[in-house]
C-alpha positions as CSV (number, residue, x, y, z in Angstrom):
1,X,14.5,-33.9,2.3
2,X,15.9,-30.5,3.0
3,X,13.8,-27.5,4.8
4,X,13.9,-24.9,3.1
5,X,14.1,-21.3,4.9
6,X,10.8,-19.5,4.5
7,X,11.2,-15.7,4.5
8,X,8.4,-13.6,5.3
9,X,7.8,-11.6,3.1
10,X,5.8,-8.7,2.7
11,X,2.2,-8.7,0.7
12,X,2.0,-5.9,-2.5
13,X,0.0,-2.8,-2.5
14,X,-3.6,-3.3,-2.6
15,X,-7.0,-1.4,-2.4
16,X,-9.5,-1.8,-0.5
17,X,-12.6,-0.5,0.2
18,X,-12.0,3.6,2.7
19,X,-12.8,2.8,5.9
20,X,-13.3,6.4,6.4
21,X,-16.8,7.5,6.8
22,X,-16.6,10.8,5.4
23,X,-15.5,9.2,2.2
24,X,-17.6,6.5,2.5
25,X,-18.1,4.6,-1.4
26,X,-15.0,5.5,-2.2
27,X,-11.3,3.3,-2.3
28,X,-7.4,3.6,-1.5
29,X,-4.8,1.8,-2.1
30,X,-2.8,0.4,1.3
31,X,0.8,-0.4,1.5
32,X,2.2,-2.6,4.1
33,X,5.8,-1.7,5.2
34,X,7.6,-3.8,7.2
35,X,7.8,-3.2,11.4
36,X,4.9,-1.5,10.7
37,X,1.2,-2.7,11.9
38,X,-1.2,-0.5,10.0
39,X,-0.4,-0.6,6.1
40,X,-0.3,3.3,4.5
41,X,-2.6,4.6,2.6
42,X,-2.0,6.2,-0.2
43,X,-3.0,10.3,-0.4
44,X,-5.9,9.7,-3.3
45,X,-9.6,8.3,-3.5
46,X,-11.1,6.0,-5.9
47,X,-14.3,5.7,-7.2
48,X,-14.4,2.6,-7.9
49,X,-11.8,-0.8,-6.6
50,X,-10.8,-1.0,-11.0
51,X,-9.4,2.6,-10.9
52,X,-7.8,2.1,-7.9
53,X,-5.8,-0.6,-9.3
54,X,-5.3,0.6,-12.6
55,X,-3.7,3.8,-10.6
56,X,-1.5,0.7,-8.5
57,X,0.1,-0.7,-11.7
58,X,0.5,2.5,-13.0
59,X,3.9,4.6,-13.5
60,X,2.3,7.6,-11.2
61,X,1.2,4.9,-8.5
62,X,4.6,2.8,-8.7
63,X,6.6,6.4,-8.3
64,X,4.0,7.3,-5.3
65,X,4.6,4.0,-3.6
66,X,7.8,3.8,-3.6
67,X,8.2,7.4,-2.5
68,X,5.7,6.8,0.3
69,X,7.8,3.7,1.4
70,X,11.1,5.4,1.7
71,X,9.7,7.9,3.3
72,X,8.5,5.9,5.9
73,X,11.4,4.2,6.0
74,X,13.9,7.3,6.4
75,X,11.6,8.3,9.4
76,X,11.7,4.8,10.9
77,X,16.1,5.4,10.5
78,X,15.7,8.2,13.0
């Protein structure tokens, strides 16, 4: 039986509960991006983990993600 070549791949978007004390209750939605360690978070607060994803699969979140992620990547370039 063959091996097959496992690729590491990285994990979607996903929110999670802020971590942030000062908006403490609240969500955001995290991105990992790869030969980074900390995920980014995207620049908007949830009230609830449902709205946060419902913003995730939305056009406006997909747009924001993938500008957020080639941003990052463009200053990772330099």
């Amino acid at each position: 039986m063959a091996m097959r070549n496992k690729k590491h791949s990285l994990p979607p978007p996903y929110a999670s509960e802020t971590k942030d004390s000062r908006f403490a209750g609240t969500f955001e939605v995290l991105i990992p991006v790869e030969g980074r360690n900390k995920p980014l978070r995207a620049p908007k607060q949830f009230a609830t983990q449902q709205a946060a994803e419902a913003w995730l699969h939305s056009p406006d979140g997909k747009d924001a993600i993938a500008h957020l992620v080639q941003d990052e990547a463009k200053q990772r370039a330099k």
